[in-house]
C-alpha positions as CSV (number, residue, x, y, z in Angstrom):
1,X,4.2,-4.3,-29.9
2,X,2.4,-5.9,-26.9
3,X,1.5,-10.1,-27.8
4,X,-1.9,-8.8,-25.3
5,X,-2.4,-5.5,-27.3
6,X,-2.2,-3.7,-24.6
7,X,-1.4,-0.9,-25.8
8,X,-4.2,-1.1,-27.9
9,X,-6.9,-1.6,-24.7
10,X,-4.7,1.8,-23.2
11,X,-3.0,0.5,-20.9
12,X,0.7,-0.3,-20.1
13,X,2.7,-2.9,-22.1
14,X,3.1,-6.7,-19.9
15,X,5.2,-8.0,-22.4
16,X,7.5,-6.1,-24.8
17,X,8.9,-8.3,-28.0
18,X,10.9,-5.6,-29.0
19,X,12.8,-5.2,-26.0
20,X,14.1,-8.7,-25.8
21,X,11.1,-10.4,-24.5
22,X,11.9,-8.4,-21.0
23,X,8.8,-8.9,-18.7
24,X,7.6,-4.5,-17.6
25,X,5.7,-4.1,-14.9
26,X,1.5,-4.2,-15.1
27,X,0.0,-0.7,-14.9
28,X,-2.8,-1.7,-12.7
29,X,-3.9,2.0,-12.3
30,X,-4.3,2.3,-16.3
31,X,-5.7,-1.1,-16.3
32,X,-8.3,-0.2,-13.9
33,X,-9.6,2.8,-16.1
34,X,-10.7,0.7,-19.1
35,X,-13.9,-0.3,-19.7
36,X,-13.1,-4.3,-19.5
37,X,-11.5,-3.7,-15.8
38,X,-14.9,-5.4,-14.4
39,X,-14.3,-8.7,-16.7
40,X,-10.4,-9.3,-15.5
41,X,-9.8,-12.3,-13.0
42,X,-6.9,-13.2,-11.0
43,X,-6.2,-16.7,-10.5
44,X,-5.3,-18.3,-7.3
45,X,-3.4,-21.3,-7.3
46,X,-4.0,-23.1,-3.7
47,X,-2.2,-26.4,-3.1
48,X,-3.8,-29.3,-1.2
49,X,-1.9,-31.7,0.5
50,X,-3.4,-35.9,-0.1
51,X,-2.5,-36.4,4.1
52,X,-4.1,-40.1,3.1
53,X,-0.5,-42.0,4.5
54,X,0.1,-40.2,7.3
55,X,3.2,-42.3,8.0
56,X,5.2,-41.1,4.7
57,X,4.7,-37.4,4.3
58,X,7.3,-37.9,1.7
59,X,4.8,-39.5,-0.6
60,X,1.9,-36.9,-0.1
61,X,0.2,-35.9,-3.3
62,X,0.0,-32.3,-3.8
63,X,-3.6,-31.5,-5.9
64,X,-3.5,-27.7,-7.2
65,X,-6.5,-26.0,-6.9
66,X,-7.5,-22.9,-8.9
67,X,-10.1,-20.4,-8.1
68,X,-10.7,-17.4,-10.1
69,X,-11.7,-14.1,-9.0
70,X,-12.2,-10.6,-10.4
71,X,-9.2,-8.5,-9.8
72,X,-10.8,-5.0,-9.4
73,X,-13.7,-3.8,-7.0
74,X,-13.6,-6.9,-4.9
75,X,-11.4,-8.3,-1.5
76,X,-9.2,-10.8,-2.8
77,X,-8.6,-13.2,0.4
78,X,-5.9,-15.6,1.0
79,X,-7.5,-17.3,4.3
80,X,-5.1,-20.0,4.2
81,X,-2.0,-21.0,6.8
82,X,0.7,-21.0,3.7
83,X,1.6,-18.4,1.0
84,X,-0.2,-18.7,-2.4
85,X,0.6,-18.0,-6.4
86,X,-1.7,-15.8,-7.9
87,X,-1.3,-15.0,-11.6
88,X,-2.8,-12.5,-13.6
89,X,-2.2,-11.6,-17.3
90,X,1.6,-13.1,-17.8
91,X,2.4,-12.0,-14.0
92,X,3.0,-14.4,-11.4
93,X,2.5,-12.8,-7.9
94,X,3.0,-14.2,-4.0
95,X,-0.1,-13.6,-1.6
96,X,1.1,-14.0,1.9
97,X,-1.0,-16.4,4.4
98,X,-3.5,-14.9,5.5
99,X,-3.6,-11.8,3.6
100,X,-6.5,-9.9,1.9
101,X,-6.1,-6.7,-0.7
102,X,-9.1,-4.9,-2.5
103,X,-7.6,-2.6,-5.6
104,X,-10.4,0.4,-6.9
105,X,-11.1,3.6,-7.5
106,X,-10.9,5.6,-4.1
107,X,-14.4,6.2,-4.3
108,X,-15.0,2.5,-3.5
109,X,-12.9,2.8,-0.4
110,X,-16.6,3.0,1.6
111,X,-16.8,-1.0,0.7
112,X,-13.9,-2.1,3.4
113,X,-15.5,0.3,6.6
114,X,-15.9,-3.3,8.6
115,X,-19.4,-4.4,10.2
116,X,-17.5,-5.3,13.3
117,X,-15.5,-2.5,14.6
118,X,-13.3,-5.4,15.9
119,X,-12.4,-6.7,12.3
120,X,-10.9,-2.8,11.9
121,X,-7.8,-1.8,11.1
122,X,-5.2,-1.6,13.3
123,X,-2.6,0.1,11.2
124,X,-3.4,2.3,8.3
125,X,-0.4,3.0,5.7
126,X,-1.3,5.7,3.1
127,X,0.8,7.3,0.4
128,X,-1.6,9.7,-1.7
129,X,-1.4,10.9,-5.4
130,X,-1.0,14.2,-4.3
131,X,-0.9,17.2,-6.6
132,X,2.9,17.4,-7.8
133,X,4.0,19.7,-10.7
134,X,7.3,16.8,-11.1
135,X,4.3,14.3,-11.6
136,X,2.0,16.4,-13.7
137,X,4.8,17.2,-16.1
138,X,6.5,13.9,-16.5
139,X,3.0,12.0,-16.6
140,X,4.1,9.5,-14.4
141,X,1.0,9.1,-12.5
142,X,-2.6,10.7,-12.3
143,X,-2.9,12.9,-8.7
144,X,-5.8,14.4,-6.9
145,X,-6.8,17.6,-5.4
146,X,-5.7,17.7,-1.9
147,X,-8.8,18.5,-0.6
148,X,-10.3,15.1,-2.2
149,X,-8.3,13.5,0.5
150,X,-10.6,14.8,3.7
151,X,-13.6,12.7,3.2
152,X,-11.8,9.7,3.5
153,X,-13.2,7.9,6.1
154,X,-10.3,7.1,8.4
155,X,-11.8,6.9,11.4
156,X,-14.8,4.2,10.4
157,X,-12.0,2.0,8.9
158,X,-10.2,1.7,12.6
159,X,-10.4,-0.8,14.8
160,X,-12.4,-0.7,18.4
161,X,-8.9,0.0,19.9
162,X,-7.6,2.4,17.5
163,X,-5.4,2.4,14.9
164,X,-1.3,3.7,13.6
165,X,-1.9,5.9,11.1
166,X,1.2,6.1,8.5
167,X,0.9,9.3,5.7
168,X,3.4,9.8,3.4
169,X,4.2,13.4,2.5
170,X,6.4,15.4,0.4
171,X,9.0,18.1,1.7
172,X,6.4,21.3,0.6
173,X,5.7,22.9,3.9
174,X,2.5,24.2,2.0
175,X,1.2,20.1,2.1
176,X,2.7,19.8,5.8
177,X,0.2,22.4,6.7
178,X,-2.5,21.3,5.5
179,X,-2.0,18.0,6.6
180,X,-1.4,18.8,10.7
181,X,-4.0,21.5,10.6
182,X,-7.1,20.3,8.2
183,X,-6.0,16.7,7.3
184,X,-5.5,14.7,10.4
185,X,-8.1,16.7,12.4
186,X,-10.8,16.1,9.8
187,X,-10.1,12.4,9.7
188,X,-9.7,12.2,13.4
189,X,-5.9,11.5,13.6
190,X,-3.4,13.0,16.3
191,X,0.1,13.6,15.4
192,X,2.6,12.1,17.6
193,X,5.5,11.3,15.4
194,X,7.7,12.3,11.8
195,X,9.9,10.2,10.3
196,X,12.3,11.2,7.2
197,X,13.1,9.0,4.2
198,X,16.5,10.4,3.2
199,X,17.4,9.4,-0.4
200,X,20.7,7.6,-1.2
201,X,23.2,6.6,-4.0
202,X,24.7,3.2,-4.2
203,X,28.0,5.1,-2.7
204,X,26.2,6.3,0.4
205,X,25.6,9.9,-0.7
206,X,22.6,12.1,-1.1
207,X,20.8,12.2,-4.6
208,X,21.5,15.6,-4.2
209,X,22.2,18.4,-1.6
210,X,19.8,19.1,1.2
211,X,19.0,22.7,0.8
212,X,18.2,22.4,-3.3
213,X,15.2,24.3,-3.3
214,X,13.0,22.9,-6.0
215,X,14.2,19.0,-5.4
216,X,15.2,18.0,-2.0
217,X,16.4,14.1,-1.4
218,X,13.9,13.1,1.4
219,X,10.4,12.8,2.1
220,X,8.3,12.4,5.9
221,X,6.0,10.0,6.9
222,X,3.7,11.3,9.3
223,X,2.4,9.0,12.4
224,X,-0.8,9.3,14.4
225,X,-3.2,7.5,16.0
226,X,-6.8,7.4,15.2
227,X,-9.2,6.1,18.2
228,X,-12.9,5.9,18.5
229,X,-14.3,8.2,21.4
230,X,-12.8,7.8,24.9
231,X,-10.2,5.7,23.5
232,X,-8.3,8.2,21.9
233,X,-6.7,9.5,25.4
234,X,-6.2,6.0,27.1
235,X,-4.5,4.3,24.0
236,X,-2.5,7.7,22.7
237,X,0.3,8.1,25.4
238,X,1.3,4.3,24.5
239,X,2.1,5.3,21.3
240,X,3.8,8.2,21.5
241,X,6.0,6.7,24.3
242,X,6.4,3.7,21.3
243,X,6.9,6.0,18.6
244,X,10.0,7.8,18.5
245,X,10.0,11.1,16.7
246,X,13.0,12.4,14.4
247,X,13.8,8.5,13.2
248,X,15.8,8.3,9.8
249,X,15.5,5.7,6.9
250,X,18.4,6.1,4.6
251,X,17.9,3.6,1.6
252,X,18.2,3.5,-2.3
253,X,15.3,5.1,-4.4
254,X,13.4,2.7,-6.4
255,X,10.9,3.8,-9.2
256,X,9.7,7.2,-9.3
257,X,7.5,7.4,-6.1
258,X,8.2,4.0,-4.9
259,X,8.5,4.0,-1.4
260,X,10.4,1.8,0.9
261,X,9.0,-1.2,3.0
262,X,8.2,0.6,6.7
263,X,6.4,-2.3,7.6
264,X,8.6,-4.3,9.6
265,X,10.1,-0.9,11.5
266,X,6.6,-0.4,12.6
267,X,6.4,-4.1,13.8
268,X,10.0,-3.6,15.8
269,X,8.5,-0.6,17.9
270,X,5.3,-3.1,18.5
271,X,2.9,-0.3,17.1
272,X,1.1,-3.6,15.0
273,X,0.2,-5.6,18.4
274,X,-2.4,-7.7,18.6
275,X,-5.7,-6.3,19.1
């Protein structure tokens, strides 16, 4: 049994005593469906440095600050120059410098459209709970309608200049549709480039053969660009001369849906400049 009694509140184990004390992973979607997911706090541990002797840094005093915040329906900010320990529940977790995340229900997603269209985003990374049978049967996540997905306001959350836009996909040509001819119009988006996340063993081969029919070992990531107005045509050639189409990532699946880090790819091709 859970020492929380988690799974007494419904949600997923933290801590499992009969499995060795072995730490699993919080189920923050689970956690977030409970009727005490308004009362749970994070706590943020920032350090403050005593700079009274500037002469002997080695003798600073570091004073550890702790400020609490609640963990769901709120933008959990780390304004400061150095990375930060958060801890929640028996979890200890890294907040980068100058770093901000908001965790909800997507029908809170209204909350982060910006007042300041320069305070947008200039990258948008989405991988949807879309409707999957594999999913469904094996329970391993809740998904959505597809059609859920077009009122999402994509284009409100940009930034004056624009903004990548990163959609993960499955192989179904059925959701690849949708996607090029309802999705990314409705939300504003222009396709410019596909990459493919092929799906490898630890000995370099596939999970399985390329032309299975009903499991295939790669998924896309769609890229577009989202502009406001005239800005669409002026910024949209830069980033499809950035962007090059047809790129493969080859890496080692993780947990079931995990994808991998495309972050720092995206950086490389300087498709996250400064705005």
């Amino acid at each position: 049994m859970c020492e929380l009694n988690c799974e007494k509140e419904g949600w997923e184990t933290c801590i499992d005593l009969n499995n060795g004390g072995v730490k699993e992973e919080v189920s923050f979607v689970e956690l977030g469906k409970v009727w005490q997911a308004p009362f749970y706090e994070i706590a943020i541990n920032i350090s403050q440095i005593n700079e009274e002797d500037e002469e002997d840094k080695a003798s600073r005093n570091s004073q550890h600050n702790q400020k609490l915040l609640p963990i769901f329906n709120n933008l959990v900010l780390n304004e400061t120059n150095d990375d930060v320990l958060a801890e929640f529940l028996t979890s200890q977790y890294v907040l980068p410098k100058d770093s901000s995340f908001y965790m909800s229900d997507l029908v809170q997603i209204h909350n982060l459209i910006p007042d300041d269209l320069d305070r947008g985003f200039n990258c948008i990374l989405i991988d949807p709970p879309w409707e999957n049978r594999s999913a469904y049967q094996k329970s391993m996540y809740p998904t959505l309608p597809n059609r859920y997905f077009l009122s999402i306001p994509i284009r409100q959350l940009t930034h004056a200049r624009g903004a990548l836009v990163a959609l993960w996909v499955t192989n179904r040509e059925k959701l690849r549709n949708f996607v090029e001819n309802e999705l990314f119009p409705a939300w504003g988006v222009r396709h410019v480039a596909t990459w493919y996340w092929l799906k490898a063993k630890a000995n370099g081969s596939l999970i399985c053969d390329l032309d299975l029919f009903h499991h295939r070992p790669y998924e896309c990531l769609l890229l577009g660009y989202c502009g406001r107005d005239q800005v669409v045509d002026s910024e949209l050639p830069l980033v499809a001369n950035t962007l090059k189409d047809k790129q493969v990532i080859v890496t080692i699946p993780g947990d079931y849906s995990r994808k991998p880090p495309v972050g720092d790819l995206l950086d490389a091709l300087n498709c996250l400049r400064e705005n």
